[in-house]
C-alpha positions as CSV (number, residue, x, y, z in Angstrom):
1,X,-76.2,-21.2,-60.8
2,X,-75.1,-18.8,-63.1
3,X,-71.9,-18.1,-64.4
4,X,-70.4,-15.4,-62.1
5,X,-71.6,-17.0,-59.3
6,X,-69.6,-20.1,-60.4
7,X,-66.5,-18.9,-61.2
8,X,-66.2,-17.0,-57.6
9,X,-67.6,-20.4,-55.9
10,X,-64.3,-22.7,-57.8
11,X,-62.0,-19.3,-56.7
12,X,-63.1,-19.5,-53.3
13,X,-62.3,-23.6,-53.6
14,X,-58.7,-22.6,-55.0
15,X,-57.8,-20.4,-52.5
16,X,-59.0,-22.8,-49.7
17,X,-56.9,-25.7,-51.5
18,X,-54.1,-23.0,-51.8
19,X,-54.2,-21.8,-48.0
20,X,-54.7,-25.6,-47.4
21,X,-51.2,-26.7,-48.6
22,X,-49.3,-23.4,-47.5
23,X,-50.7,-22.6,-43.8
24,X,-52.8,-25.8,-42.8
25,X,-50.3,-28.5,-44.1
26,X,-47.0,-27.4,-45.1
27,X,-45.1,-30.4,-43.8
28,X,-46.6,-32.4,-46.5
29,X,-43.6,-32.3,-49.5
30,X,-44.2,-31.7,-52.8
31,X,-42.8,-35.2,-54.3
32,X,-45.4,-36.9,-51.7
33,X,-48.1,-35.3,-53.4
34,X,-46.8,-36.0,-56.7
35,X,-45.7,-39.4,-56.2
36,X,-49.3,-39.9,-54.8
37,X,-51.8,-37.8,-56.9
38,X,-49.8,-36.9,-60.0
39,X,-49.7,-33.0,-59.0
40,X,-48.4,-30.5,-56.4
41,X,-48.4,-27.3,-55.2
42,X,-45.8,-26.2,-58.3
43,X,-48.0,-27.4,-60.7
44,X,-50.5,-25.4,-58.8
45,X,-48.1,-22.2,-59.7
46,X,-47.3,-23.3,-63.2
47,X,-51.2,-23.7,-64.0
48,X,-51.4,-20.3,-62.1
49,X,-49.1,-18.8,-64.6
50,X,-50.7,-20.5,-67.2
51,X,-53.7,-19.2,-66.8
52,X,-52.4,-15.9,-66.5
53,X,-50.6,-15.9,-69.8
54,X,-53.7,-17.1,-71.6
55,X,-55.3,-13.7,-70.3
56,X,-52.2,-12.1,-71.7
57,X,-50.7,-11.3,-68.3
58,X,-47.0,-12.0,-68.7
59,X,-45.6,-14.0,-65.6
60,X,-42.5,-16.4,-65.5
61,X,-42.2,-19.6,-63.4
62,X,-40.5,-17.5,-60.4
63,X,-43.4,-15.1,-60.6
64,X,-46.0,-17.7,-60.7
65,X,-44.3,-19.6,-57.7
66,X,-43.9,-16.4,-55.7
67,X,-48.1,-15.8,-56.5
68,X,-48.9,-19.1,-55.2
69,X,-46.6,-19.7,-52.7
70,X,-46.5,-16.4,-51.0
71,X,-42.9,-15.7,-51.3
72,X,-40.5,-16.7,-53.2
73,X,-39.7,-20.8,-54.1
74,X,-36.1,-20.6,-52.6
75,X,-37.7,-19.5,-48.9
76,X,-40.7,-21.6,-49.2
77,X,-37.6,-24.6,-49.6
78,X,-35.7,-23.7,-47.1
79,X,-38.4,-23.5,-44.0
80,X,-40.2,-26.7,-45.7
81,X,-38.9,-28.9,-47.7
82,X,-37.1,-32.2,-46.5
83,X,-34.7,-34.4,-48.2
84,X,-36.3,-36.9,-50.5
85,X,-35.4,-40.4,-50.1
86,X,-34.0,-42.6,-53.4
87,X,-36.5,-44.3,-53.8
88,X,-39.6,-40.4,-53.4
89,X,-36.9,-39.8,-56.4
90,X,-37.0,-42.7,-58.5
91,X,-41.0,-42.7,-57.6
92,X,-41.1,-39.0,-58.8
93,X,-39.3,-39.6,-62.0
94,X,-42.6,-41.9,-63.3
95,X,-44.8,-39.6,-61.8
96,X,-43.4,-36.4,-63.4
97,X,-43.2,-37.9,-67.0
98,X,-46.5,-39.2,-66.5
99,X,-48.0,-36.3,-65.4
100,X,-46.0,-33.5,-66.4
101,X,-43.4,-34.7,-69.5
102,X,-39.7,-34.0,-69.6
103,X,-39.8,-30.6,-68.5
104,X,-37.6,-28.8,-65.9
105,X,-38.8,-30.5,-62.5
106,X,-37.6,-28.3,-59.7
C-alpha cells in the first residue's frame, strides 16, 4: 500500500470512529470511555488540535472541540451529557492522571 493510500484509508477510520461517537452513540459519556479505555471523545479534539498546530495551523481547545464535535462543547453538553456519579468521578480522577496528567479536565 503506499503512502497516500494509507493516510486516506486511517482518515476514513477517524471519521467513522468520529461519526461513531457523535451520531451512532452519543449516549455513551465521556468519563465512561475514559474511565474504561483511558481516552474520549475530547482527547479526540485535543489530539485534533494537536495535530493541527504541528502543521502550523493555529487552533485553541474551543476550536478543536467545535472541529470534532460539530458544534460547540457547551451544546454538545447540554443535549448529551449526564450527571456523573461519585464514584465515574473519583474513577476519572486515576484515569485522567494516568492517561492525560494534571491538565485542565473539562
Amino acid at each position: 500500500m503506499d503512502e497516500q493510500t494509507r493516510i486516506e484509508i486511517e482518515a476514513a477510520a477517524f471519521r467513522r470512529l468520529q461519526k461513531h461517537l457523535m451520531e451512532d452513540r452519543p449516549e455513551v459519556q465521556n468519563i465512561d470511555m475514559m474511565n474504561l479505555a483511558g481516552f474520549c471523545r475530547n482527547c479526540l479534539s485535543r489530539w485534533y488540535q494537536e495535530a493541527a498546530s504541528e502543521r502550523g495551523i493555529e487552533m485553541d481547545k474551543a476550536a478543536g472541540r467545535e472541529a470534532f464535535y460539530g458544534m460547540p462543547y457547551d451544546d454538545w453538553r447540554a443535549q448529551n451529557q449526564t450527571e456523573a456519579s461519585p464514584d465515574k468521578q473519583a474513577a476519572f480522577e486515576v484515569a485522567f492522571r494516568e492517561n492525560v496528567g494534571e491538565a485542565d479536565k473539562d
